[in-house]
N, C-alpha and C positions, 0 to 999 in steps of 0.2 A: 507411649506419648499421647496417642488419640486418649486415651481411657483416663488419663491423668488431666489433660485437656480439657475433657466433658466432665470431670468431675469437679475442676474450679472452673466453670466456665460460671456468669455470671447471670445468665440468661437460663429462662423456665423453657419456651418453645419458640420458632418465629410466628410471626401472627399470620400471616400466608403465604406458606413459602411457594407455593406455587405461582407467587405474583412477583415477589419478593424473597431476597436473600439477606435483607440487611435491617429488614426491623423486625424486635421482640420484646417478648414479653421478661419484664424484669424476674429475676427467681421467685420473688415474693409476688409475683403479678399486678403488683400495686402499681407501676411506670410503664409506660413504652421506650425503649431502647431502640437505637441508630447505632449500627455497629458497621461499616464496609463489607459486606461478603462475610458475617457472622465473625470476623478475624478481629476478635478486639485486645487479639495479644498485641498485634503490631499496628495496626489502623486504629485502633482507639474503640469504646464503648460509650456514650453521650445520652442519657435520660431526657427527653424529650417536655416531660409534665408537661403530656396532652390526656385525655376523657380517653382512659381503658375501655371501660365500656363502648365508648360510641366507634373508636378506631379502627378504620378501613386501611388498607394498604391498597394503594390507587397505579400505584408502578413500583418499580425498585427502588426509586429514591425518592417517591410520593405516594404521601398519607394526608389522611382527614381526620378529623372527631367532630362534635355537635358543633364546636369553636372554632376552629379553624383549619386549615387548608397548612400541607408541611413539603417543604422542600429539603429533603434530608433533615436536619437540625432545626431549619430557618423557617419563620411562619411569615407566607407569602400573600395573605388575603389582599392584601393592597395591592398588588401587580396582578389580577386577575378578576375576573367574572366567577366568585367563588362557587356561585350557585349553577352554573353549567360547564365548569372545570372537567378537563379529562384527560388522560395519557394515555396516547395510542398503542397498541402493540407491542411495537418496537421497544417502547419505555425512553426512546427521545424526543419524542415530536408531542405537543401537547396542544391541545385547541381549549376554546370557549368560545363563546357566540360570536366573538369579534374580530380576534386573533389568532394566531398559528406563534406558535412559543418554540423557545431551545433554552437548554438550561445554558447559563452563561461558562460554566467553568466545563462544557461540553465542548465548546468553541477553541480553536487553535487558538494561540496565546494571545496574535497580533489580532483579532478581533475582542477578544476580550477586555484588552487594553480600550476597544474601542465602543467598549459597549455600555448598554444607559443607565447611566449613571453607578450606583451600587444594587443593583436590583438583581434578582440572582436567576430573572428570567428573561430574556430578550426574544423581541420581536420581530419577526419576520416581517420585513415590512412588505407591504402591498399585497401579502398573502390571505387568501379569501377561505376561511374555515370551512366551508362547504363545499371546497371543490378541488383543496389543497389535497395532491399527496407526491409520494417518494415515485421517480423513476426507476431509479438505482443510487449507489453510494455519494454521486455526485450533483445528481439531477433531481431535480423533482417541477409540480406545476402546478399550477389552479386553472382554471377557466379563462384567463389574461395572462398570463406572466409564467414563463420559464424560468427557474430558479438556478444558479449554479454555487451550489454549497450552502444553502440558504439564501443567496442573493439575488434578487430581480436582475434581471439581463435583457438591454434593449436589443431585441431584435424582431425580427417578423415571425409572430406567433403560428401563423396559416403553413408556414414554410419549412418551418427550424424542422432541423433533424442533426441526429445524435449519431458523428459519425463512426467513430470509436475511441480511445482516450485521447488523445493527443488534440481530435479536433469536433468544431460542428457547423453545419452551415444555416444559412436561410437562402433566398433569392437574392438577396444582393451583398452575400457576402463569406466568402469562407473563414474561420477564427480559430488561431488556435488556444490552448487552456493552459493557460500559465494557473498559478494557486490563487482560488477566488476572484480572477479578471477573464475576461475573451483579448485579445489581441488580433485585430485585424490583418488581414494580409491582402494581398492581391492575387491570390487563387483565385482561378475561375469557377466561381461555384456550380455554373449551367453543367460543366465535365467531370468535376469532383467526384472520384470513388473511392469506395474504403481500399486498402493492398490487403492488411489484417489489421491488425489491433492498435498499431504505432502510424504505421506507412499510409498515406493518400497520395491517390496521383489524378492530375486534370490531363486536359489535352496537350499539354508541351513537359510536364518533369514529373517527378516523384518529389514527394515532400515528407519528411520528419522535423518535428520541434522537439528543443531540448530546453528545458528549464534552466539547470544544470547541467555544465559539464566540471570534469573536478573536482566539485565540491562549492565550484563558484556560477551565482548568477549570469547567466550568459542572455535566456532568451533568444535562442538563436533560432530563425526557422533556415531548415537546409535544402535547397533543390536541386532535385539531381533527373539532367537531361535524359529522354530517351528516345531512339529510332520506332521500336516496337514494344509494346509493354503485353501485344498477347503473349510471349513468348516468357514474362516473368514466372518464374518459382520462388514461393518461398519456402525455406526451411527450415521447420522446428521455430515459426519467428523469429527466427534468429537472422536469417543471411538472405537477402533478397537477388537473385540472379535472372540477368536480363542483358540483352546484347555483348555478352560475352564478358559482363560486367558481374564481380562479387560484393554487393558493400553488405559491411557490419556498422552498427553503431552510428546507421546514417553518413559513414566516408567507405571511399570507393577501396579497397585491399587492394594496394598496387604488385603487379606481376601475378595474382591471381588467374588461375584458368579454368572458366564456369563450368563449359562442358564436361570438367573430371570431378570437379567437387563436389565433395561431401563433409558433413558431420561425422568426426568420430566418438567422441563423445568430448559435449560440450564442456569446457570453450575449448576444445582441440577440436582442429580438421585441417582436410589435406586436400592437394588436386595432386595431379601428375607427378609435378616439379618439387613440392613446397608441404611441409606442415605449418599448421599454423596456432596460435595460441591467442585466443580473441582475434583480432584481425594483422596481427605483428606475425609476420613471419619468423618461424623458430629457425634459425642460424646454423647451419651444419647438419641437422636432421634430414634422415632418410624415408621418404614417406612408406617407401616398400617394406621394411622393418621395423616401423616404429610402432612401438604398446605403451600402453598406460600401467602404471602401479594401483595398485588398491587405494593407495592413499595417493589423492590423483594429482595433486600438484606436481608429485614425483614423475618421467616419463625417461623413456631410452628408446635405442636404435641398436642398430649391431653394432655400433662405435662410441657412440657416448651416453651419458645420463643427463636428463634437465630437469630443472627447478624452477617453477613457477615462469615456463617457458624459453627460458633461458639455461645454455650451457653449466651442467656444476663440473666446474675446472676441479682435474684429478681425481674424479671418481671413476672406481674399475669396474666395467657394464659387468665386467664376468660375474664379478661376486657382490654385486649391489642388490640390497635387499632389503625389509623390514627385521629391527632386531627380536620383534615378536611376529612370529608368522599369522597368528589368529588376528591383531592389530595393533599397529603403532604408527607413531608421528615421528619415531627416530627409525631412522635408516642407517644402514652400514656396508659398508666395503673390506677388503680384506684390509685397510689402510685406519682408516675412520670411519667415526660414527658422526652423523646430520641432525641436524632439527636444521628442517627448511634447508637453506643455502648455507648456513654455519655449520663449521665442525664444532663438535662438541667434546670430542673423545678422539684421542689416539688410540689405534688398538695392536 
């Protein structure tokens, strides 16, 4: 298939592909071609008629010739300072004397809805070329203005700090990071410390925000009181314990007991008493015998079998098993055969 592939392909070489993967030279070399990732079986192929000769490849989905300035397909000279034009590294961020750019169909959807006009490059507004760059995936800054996701964010430049995803402060104020907003809160930011990567705690609670829960906008920020926060562990990110307290998922796992808990392997764990399956107590399980299946939805005890943490009514522990030993998503008993919680086969 490759050899069959490269022998209709319609393309001669790309023009640098060490810059670029998506522009080339036509078989005849007479055109420049825009193809996505060289795939112009299923992305499409599009001839360009730009200056072969003069043609640069300036990022992966920007080119030049003596003429003009190209955005993938699209000739852009009009949205830009053509003659100090550049794409940074990354092949997202693009300067000119004046401006700091993104391509617009780079942007999540609901910005680009909102973006200027039909121009197929948008401006970062208030961002200063000479001083502008990336923090991380979310962050970035110039000399004035902290950015979050491209966007200016009023806050105190002197102060801000990035405190891990969920949240960031300044001097007067903790925030947490909903999708392209800050959201204010009433954290004391003077007490404000990271727990890990989710969790901050001030001097009265622990806090996590969730954007989502369900699948539905919630925007909830959660706090959760505590006596002592030296005595926190976290584990595996996952499970924060602290005054004899277990929460997952930012709520507290009720009848949980800290001092015996652990991860067995995620999202199963156990204390004393209790297995548990995300932060829901598994029903009937035995912590002192309970193992996991290879296929790990599956689990048992010395009395029963579960499924996606939950009891599978009438399945025999003795002889419950995968119906392929090497690997399988069906499971069997001397009775029936499972996919997941269904039977599928009588046997």
């Amino acid at each position: 298939m490759a050899i069959i592939s490269q022998a209709c392909s319609p393309f001669a070489d790309p023009v640098d592909k060490s810059i670029s993967d998506s522009y080339y030279y036509s078989k005849s070399k007479s055109n420049i071609c825009y193809s996505p990732m060289g795939n112009w079986f299923e992305l499409g192929n599009t001839k360009i008629n730009a200056d072969v000769e003069s043609f640069k490849v300036l990022g992966r989905d920007f080119g030049k010739d003596k003429n003009h300035l190209y955005f993938k397909t699209h000739i852009i000279d009009n949205e830009v300072d053509v003659s100090t034009f550049y794409v940074h590294k990354d092949n997202y961020i693009c300067f000119d004397k004046d401006h700091v750019y993104l391509a617009v169909n780079y942007l999540p959807q609901d910005i680009q809805e909102e973006s200027q006009g039909k121009k197929h490059l948008w401006k970062i507004a208030k961002a200063n070329p000479n001083t502008f760059q990336k923090i991380d995936n979310d962050w970035s800054k110039d000399d004035k203005f902290y950015f979050y996701n491209y966007q200016p964010v009023n806050l105190d430049y002197n102060s801000f700090t990035i405190i891990n995803s969920n949240f960031v402060k300044d001097k007067n104020n903790v925030y947490s990071l909903k999708s392209y907003k800050l959201l204010t809160s009433t954290i004391d930011p003077a007490t404000t410390k990271k727990v890990n990567n989710r969790y901050i705690a001030d001097k009265n609670n622990i806090y996590d925000f969730q954007e989502y829960q369900n699948g539905k906008m919630v925007d909830s920020l959660i706090s959760i009181p505590y006596q002592n926060i030296n005595n926190l562990t976290v584990l595996k990110d996952k499970f924060l314990l602290f005054d004899n307290k277990v929460v997952y998922d930012g709520v507290k796992i009720e009848n949980a007991d800290a001092s015996s808990f652990e991860i067995i392997q995620f999202p199963y764990s156990k204390d004393k008493n209790y297995v548990f399956y995300h932060g829901d107590i598994i029903e009937k399980a035995d912590p002192n015998t309970f193992s996991i299946f290879k296929t790990s939805f599956y689990s048992k005890d010395k009395n029963h079998v579960f499924v996606y943490g939950k009891l599978l009514k009438g399945a025999d522990v003795a002889t419950f098993g995968p119906v392929n030993k090497k690997h399988s998503l069906l499971y069997k008993d001397k009775n029936h055969t499972y996919r997941g919680d269904q039977i599928v086969e009588n046997n």
